[in-house]
C-alpha positions in Angstrom: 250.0 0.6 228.0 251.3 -2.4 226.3 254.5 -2.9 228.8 251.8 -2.7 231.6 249.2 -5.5 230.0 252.3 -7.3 229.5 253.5 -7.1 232.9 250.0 -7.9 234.3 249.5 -11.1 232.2 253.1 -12.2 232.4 254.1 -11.4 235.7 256.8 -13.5 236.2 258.8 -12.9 233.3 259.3 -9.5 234.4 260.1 -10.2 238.0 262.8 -12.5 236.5 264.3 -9.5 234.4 264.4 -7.1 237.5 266.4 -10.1 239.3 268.5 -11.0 236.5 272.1 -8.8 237.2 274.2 -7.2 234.5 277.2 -8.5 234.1 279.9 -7.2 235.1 283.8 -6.3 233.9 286.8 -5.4 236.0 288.0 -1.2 235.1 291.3 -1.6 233.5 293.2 0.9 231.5 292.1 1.5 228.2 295.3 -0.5 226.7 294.6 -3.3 228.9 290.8 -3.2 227.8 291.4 -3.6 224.2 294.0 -7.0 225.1 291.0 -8.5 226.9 288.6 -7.4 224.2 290.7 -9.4 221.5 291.1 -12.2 224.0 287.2 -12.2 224.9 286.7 -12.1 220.9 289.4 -15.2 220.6 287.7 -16.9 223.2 284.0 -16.5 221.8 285.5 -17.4 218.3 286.8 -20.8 220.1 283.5 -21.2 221.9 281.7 -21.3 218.9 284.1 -23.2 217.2 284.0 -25.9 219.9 280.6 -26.0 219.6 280.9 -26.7 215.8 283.6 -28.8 216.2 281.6 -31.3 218.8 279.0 -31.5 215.9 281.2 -33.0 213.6 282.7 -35.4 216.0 279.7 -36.7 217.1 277.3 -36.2 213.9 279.8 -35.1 210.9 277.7 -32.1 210.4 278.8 -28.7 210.5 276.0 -26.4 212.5 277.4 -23.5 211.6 278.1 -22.4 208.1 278.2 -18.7 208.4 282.0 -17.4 209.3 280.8 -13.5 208.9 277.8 -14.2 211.6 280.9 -15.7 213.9 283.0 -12.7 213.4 280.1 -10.6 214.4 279.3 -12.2 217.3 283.2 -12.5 218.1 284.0 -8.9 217.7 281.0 -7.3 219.6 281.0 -9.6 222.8 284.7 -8.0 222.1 283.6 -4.6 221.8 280.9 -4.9 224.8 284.1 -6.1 227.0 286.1 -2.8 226.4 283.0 -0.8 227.2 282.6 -2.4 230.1 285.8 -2.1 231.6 287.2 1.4 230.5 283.8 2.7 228.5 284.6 4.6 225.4 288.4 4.7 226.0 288.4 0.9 225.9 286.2 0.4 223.2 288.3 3.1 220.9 291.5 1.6 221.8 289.7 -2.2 221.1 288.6 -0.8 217.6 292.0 0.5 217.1 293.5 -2.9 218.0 291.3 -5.1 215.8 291.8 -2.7 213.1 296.0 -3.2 213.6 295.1 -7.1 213.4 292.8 -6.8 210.4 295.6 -5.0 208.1 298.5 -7.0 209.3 296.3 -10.3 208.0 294.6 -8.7 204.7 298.2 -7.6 204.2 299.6 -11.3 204.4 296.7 -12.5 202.3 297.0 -10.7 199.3 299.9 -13.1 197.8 297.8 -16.1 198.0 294.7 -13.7 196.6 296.7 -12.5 193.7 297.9 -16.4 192.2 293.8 -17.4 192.0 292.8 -16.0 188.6 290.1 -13.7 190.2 291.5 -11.4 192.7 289.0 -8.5 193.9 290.7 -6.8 196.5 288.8 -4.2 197.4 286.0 -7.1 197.6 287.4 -9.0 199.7 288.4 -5.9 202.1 285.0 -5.2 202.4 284.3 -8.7 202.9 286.7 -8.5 206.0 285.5 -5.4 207.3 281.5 -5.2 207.6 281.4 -8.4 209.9 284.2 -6.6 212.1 282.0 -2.6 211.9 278.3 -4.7 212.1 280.0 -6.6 215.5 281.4 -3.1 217.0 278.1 -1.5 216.8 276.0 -4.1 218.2 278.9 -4.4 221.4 278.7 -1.0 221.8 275.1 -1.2 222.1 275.0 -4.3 224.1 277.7 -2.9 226.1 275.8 -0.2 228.1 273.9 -3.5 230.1 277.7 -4.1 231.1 278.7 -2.6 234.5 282.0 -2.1 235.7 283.4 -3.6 238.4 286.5 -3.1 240.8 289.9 -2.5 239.4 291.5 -5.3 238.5 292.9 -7.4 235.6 290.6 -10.0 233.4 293.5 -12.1 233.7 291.9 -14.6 231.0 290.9 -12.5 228.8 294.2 -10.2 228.6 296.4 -13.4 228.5 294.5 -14.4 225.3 294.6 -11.1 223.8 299.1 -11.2 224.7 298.5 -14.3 222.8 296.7 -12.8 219.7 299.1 -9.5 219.3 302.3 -11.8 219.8 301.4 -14.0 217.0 300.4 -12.0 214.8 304.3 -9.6 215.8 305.9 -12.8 214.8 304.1 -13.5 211.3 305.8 -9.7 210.6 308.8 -10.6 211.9 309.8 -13.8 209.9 308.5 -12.6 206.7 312.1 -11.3 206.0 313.4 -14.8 206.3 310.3 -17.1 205.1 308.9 -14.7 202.6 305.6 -13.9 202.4 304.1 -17.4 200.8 306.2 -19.7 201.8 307.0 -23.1 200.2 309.0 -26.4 200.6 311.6 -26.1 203.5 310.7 -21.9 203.9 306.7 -23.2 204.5 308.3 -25.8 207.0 310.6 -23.3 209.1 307.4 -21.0 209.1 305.1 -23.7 210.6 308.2 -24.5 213.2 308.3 -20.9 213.9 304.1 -20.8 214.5 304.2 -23.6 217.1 307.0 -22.2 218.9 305.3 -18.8 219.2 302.1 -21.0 220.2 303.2 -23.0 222.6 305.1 -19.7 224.5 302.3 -17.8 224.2 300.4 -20.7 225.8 302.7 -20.6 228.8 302.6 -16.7 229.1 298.5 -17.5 229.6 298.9 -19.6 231.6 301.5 -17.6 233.6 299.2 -14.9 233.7 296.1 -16.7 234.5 297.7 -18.6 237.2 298.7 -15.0 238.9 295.9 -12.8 238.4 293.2 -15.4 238.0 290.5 -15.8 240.5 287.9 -18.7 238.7 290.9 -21.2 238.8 288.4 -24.2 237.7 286.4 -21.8 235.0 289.7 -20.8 233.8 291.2 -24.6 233.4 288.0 -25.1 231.7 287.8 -22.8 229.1 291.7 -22.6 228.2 291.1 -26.6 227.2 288.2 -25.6 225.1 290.0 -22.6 223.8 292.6 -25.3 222.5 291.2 -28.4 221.8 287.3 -27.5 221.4 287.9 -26.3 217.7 290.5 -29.0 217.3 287.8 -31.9 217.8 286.6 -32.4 214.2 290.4 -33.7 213.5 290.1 -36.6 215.4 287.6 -37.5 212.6 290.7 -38.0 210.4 292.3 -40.1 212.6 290.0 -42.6 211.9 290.6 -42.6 207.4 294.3 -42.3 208.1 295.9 -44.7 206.1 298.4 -46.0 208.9 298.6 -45.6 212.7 299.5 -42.7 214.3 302.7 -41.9 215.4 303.6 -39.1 218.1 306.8 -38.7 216.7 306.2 -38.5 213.2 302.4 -37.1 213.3 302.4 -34.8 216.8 302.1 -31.9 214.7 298.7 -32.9 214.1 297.8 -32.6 218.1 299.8 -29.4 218.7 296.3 -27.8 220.5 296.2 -30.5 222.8 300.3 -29.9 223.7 299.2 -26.0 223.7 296.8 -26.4 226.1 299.3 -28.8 228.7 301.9 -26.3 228.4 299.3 -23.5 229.6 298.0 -25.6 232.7 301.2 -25.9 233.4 301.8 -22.6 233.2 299.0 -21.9 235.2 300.5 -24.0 237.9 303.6 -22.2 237.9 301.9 -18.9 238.1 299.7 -20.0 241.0 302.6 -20.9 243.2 304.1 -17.6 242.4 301.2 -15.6 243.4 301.3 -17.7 246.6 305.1 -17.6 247.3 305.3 -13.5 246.6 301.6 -13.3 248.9 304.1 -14.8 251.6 306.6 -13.0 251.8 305.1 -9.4 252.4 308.2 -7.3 253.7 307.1 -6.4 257.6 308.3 -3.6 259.3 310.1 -4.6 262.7 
């Protein structure tokens, strides 16, 4: 009775839900799911981010203060994206993924936890871990008004998930040589180390979204926001800096900005070479 007064006195707002379509995900393999499900949580993160970060430029006020309501959002427009594209395959193997991530960085974080005088482990594991179990269950949930598409590959979204897993294989694999808090000249071969792993993984993106992509202006779009959106409130800084900047002496500080020409250039690359290998389809004679 109530949906039917509602739908008599409000007509149109109704009409405009029967238009409005679901969205929709291309059906890839359950592996390939839970890559685009961290890179769609990445990319939301960065949206976000940029969002915040245009605040501060522009008004030196942070809008949002709440990094757990972030990482909810994050992870369940992640977890909606798996059940979208491989249902509860994708989402398991998406859960199974961000799980991997979460360790591997509450692993790394326990040195620097364990010099502050207070160090509440367990606390801050459940601290990490309701945002990312609160985010599942409302993507899940929200996922069922996602429909699957064709077969395909979300070229953007598993280029930024390859992006997330590679960085995080590297912080394991240099711990042997940098140690797990690193200092002095360790803490500077470290941060070498993260920028070249940054800037390859942002030619692999680009590589991949140049090939698979389809939405070659919304993908140029979004990879510069991905890069320099949340990067914005340092330009603030520029400003206080107590001498001029200098590329080679400071271009550490705009490595997003070198990130995100290295993946449009990347995406270059990879468009010519899904154009070339289109070409030269072998004919039978």
């Amino acid at each position: 009775m109530l949906r039917e007064g509602l739908r008599a006195e409000i007509p149109f707002v109704f009409e405009l839900a029967a238009r409005a379509r679901r969205p929709v995900v291309l059906r890839m393999s359950p592996a390939l799911a839970a890559l685009g499900a961290v890179g769609a949580r990445s990319l939301t993160t960065a949206l976000v981010l940029s969002l915040q970060g245009g605040s501060v430029l522009a008004f030196g006020a942070f809008p949002f203060r709440a990094p757990e309501a972030i990482t909810v959002v994050a992870v369940a427009v992640g977890a909606a994206f798996a059940f979208g594209s491989a249902r509860w395959r994708g989402v398991v193997a998406a859960v199974l993924l961000f799980a991997v991530l979460w360790i591997e960085q509450f692993w790394l974080a326990i040195p620097f936890c364990e010099r502050g005088p207070r160090c509440d482990l367990l606390a801050s594991a459940v601290a990490g871990l309701w945002p990312l179990l609160l985010g599942t269950v409302v993507g899940v949930a929200a996922g069922r008004m996602v429909r699957p598409g064709a077969s395909g590959i979300s070229a953007l979204g598993v280029g930024l998930g390859l992006i997330g897993l590679a960085y995080a294989i590297v912080r394991l694999a240099i711990l042997p040589f940098v140690g797990t808090s690193p200092t002095g000249q360790s803490a500077l071969e470290a941060l070498n180390w993260i920028i070249a792993v940054q800037a390859l993984g942002a030619a692999v993106l680009g590589l991949v979204v140049g090939y698979f992509g389809r939405w070659r202006v919304a993908d140029v779009l979004l990879i510069v926001v991905f890069y320099v959106g949340p990067w914005l409130p340092q330009l603030r800084t520029f400003q206080d800096a107590p001498r001029p900047f200098t590329f080679a002496i400071d271009w550490t500080l705009v490595t997003p900005v070198l990130y995100a020409a290295i993946a449009l250039l990347g995406l270059v690359a990879g468009s010519v070479a899904a154009r070339y290998f289109a070409t030269r389809t072998p004919t039978i004679p």
